[in-house]
TIMI-2910 file (N, C-alpha, C, CB; in pm, 1 decimal, decimal comma, always signed):
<rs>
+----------+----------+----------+----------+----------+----------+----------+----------+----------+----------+----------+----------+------+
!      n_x !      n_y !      n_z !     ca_x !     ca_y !     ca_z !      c_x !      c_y !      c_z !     cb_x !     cb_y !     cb_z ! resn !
+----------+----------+----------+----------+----------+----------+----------+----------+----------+----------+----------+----------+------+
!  +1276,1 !  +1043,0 !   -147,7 !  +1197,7 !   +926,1 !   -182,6 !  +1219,5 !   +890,4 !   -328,8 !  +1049,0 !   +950,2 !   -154,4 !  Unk !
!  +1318,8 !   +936,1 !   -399,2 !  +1333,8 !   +886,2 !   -535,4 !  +1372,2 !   +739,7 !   -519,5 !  +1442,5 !   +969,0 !   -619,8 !  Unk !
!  +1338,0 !   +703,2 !   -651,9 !  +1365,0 !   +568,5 !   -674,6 !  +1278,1 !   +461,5 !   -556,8 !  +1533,9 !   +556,8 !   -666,0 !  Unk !
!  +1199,8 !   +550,6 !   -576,7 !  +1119,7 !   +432,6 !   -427,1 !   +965,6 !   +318,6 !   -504,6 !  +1004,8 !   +597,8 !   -247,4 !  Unk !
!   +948,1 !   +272,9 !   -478,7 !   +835,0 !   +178,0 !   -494,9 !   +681,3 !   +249,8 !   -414,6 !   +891,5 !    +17,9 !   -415,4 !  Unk !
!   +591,0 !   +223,5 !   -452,2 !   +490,8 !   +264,5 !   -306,1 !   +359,5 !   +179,5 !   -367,8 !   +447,2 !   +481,5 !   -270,8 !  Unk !
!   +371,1 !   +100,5 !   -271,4 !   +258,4 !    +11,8 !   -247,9 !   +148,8 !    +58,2 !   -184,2 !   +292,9 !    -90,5 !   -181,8 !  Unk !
!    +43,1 !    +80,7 !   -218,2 !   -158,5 !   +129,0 !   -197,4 !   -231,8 !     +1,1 !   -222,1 !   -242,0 !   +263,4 !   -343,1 !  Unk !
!   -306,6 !    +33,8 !    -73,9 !   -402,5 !    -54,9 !    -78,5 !   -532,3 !     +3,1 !    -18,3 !   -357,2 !   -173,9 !    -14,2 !  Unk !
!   -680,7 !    -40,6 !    -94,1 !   -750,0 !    +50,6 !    -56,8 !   -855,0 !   -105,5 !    +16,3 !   -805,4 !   +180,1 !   -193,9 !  Unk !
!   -940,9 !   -105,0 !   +118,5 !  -1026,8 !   -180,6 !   +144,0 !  -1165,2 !   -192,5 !   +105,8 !  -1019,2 !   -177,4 !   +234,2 !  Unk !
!  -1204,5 !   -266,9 !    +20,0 !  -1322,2 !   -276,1 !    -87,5 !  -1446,2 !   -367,6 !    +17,4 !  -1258,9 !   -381,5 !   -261,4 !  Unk !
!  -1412,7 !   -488,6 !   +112,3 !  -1489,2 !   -562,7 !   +166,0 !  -1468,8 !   -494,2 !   +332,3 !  -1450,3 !   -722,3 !   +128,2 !  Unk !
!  -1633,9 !   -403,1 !   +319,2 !  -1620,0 !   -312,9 !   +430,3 !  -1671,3 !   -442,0 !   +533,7 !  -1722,4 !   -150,3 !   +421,1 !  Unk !
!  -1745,1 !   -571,6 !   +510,6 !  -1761,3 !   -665,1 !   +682,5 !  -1652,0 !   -694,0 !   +722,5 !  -1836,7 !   -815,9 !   +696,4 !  Unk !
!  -1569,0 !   -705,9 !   +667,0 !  -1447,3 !   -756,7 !   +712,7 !  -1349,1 !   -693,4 !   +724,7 !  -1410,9 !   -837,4 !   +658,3 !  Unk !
!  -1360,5 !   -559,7 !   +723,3 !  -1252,6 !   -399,0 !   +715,5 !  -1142,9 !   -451,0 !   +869,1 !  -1391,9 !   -178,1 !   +763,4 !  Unk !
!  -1225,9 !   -453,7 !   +957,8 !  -1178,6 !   -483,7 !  +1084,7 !   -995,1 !   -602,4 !  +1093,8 !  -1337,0 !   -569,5 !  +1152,4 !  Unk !
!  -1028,2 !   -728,4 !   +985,3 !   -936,5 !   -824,1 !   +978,1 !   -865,0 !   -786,1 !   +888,4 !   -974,7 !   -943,9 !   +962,3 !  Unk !
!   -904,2 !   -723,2 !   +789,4 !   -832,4 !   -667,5 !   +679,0 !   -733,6 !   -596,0 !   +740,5 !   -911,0 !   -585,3 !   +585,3 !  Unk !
!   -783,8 !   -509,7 !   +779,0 !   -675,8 !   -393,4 !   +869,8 !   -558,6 !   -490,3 !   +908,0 !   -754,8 !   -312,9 !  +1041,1 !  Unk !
!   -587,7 !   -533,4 !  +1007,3 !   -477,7 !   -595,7 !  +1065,6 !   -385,5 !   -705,7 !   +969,4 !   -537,3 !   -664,7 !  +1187,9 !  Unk !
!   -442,1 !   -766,9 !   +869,3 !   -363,4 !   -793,2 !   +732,0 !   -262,3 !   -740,6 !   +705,0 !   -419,6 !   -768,1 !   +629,0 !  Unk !
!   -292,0 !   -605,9 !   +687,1 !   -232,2 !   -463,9 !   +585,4 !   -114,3 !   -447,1 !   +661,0 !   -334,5 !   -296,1 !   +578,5 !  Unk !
!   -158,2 !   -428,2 !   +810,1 !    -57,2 !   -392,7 !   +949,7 !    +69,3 !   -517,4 !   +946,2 !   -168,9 !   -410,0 !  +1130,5 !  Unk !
!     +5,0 !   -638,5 !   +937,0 !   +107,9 !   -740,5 !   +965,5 !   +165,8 !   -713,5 !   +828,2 !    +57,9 !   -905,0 !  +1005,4 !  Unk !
!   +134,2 !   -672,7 !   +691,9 !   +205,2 !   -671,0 !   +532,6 !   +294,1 !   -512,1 !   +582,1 !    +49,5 !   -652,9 !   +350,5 !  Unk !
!   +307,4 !   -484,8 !   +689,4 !   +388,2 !   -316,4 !   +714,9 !   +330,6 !   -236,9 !   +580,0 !   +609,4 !   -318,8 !   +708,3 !  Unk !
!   +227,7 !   -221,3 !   +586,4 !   +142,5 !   -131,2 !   +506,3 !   +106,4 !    +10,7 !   +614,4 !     -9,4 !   -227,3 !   +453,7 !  Unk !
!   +147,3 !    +91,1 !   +666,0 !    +26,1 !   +226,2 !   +703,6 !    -71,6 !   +323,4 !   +657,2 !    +68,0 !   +304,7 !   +741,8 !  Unk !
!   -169,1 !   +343,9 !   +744,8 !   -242,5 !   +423,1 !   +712,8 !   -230,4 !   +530,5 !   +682,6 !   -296,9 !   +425,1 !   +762,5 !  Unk !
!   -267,9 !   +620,0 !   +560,6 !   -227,6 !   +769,3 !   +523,8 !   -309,5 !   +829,4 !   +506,6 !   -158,4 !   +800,1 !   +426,9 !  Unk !
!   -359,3 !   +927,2 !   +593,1 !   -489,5 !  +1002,7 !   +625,8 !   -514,7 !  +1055,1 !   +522,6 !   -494,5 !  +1100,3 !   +728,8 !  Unk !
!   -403,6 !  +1150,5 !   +451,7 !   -501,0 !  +1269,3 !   +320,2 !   -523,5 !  +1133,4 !   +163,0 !   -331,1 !  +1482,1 !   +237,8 !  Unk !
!   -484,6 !  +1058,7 !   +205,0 !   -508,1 !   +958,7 !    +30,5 !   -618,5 !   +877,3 !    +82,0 !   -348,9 !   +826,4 !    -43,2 !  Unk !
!   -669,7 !   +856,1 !   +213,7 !   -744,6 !   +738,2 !   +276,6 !   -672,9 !   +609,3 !   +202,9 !   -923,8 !   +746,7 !   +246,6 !  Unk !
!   -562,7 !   +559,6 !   +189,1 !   -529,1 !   +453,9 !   +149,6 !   -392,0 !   +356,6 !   +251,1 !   -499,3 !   +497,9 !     +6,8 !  Unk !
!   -393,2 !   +243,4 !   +258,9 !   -315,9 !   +193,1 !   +335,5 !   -154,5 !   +207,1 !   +251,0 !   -377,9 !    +46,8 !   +371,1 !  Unk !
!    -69,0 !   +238,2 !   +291,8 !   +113,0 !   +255,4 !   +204,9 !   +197,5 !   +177,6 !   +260,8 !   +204,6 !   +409,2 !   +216,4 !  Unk !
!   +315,1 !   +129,2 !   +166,9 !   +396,9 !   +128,6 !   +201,7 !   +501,9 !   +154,6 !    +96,0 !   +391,5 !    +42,6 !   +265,8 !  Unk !
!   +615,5 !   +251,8 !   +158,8 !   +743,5 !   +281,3 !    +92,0 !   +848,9 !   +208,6 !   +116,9 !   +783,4 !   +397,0 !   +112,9 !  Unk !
!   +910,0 !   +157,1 !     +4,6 !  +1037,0 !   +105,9 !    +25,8 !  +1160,5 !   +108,6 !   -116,0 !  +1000,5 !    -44,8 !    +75,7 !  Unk !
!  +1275,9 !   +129,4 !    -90,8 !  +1368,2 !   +141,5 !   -235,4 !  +1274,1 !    +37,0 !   -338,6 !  +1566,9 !    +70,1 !   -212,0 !  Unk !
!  +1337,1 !    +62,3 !   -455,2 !  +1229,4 !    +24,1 !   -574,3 !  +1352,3 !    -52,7 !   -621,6 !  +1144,6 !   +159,0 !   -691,8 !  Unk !
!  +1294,0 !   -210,6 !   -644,6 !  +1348,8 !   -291,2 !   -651,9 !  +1426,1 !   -446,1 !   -517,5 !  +1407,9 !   -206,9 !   -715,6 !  Unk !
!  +1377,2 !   -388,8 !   -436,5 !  +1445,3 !   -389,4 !   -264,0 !  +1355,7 !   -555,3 !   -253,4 !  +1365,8 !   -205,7 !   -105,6 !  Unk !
!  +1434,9 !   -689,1 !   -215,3 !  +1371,1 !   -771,6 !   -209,3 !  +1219,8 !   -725,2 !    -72,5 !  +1483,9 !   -889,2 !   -189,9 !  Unk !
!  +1247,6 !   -593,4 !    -24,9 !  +1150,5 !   -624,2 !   +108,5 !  +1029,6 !   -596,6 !    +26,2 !  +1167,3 !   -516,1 !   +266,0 !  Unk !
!  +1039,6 !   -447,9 !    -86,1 !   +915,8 !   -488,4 !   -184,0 !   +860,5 !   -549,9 !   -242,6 !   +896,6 !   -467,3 !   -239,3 !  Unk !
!   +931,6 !   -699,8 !   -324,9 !   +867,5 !   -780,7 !   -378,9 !   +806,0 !   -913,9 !   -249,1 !   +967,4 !   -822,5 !   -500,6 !  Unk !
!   +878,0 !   -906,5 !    -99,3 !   +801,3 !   -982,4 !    -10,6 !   +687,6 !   -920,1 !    +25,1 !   +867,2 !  -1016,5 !    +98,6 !  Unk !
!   +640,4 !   -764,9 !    +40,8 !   +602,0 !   -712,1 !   +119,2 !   +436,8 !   -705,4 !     -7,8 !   +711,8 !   -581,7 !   +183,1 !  Unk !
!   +482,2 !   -676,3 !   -166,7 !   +370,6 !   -706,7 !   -223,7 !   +296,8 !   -807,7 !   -240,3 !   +377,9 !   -683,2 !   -299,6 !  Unk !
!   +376,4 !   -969,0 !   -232,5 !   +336,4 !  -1107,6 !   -205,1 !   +241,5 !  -1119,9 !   -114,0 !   +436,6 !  -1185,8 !   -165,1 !  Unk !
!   +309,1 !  -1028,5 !     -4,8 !   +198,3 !  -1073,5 !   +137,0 !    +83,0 !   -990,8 !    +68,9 !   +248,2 !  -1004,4 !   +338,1 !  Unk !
!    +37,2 !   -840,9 !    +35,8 !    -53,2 !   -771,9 !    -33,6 !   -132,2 !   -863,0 !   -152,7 !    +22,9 !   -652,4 !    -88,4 !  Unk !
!   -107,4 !   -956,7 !   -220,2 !   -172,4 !   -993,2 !   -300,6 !   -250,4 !  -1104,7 !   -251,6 !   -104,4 !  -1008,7 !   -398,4 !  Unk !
!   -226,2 !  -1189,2 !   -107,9 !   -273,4 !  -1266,0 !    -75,8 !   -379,4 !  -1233,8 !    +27,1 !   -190,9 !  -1335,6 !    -56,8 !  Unk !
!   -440,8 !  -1080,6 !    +48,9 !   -485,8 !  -1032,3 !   +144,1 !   -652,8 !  -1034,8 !    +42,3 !   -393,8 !   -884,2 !   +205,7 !  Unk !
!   -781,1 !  -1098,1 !    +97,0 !   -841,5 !  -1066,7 !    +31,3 !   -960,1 !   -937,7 !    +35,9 !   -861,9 !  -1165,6 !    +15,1 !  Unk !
!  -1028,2 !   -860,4 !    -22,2 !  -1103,8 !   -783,3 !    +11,0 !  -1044,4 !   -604,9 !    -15,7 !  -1132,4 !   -835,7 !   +149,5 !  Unk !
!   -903,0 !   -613,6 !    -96,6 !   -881,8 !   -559,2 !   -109,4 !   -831,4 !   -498,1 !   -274,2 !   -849,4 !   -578,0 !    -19,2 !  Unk !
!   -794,4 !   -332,5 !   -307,1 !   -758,0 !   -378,5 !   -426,9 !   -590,3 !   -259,5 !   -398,0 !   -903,2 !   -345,8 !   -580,7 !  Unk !
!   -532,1 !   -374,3 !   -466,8 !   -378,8 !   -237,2 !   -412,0 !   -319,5 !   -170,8 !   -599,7 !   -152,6 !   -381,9 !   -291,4 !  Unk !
!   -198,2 !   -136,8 !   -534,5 !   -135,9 !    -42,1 !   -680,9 !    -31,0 !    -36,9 !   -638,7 !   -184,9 !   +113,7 !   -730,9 !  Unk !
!    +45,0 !    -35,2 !   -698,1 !   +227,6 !     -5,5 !   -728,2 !   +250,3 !   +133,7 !   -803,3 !   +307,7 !   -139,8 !   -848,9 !  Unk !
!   +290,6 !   +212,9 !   -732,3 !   +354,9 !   +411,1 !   -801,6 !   +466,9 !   +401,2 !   -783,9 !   +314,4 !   +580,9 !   -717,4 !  Unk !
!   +559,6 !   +458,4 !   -895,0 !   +666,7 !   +463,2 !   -884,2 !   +695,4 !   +596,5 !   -756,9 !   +716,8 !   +471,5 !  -1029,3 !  Unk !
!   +805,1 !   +646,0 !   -733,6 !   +773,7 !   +785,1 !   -595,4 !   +727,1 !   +891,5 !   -664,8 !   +923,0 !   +856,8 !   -497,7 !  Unk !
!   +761,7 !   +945,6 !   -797,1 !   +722,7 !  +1047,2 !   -905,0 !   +566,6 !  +1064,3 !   -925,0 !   +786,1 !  +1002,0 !  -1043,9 !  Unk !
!   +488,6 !   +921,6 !   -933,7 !   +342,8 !   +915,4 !   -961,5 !   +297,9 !   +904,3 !   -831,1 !   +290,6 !   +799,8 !  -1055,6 !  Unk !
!   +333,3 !   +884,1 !   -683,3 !   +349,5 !   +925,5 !   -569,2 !   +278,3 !  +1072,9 !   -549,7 !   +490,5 !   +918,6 !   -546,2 !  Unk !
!   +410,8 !  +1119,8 !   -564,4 !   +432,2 !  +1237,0 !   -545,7 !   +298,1 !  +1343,4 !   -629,8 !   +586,0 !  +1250,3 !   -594,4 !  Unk !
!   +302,4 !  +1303,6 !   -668,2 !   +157,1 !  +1339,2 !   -792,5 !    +14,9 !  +1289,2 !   -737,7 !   +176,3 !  +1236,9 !   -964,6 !  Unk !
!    -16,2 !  +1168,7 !   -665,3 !   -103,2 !  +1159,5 !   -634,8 !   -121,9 !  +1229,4 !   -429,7 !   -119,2 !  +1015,9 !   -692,1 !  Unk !
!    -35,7 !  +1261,7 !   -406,1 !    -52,4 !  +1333,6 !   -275,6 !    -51,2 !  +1508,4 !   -292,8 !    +77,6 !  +1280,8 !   -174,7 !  Unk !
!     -5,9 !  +1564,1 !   -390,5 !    -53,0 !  +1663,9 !   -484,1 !   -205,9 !  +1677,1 !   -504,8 !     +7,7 !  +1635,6 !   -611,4 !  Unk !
!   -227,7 !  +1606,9 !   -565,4 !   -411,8 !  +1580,4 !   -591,7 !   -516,3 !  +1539,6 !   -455,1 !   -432,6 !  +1424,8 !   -708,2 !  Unk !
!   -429,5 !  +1538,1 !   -376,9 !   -545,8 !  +1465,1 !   -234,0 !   -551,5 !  +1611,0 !   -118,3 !   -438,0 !  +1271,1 !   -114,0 !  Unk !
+----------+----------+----------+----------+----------+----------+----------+----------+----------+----------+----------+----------+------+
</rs>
């Protein structure tokens, strides 16, 4: 996973968790049980990451983050 991008998104607007979800799903975001946060990995730099964060920023109710795979790797360490 070097050189990878990783997109987190966590869901802040729990009435609407339900539509959100399926947001995240259609942005190819998955669910990752030990971080409770929605992911997605992809090469860092890769046009599918800068489409795939576009769709993420237009999702509302949520708040996301960009890790490089190193600060990744560090935060699944800690969970």
């Amino acid at each position: 996973m070097s050189n990878a991008a990783v997109i987190t998104a966590t869901i802040t607007d729990r009435t609407n968790a339900p539509v959100i979800r399926k947001h995240l799903k259609d942005a190819l975001l998955t669910w990752h049980q030990s971080t409770r946060q929605w992911v997605h990995v992809s090469p860092l730099g890769a046009m599918e990451t800068r489409t795939i964060l576009e769709d993420v920023k237009k999702i509302k109710g949520i708040e996301y983050q960009i890790f490089s795979s190193e600060q990744w790797q560090e935060t699944l360490k800690n969970s």
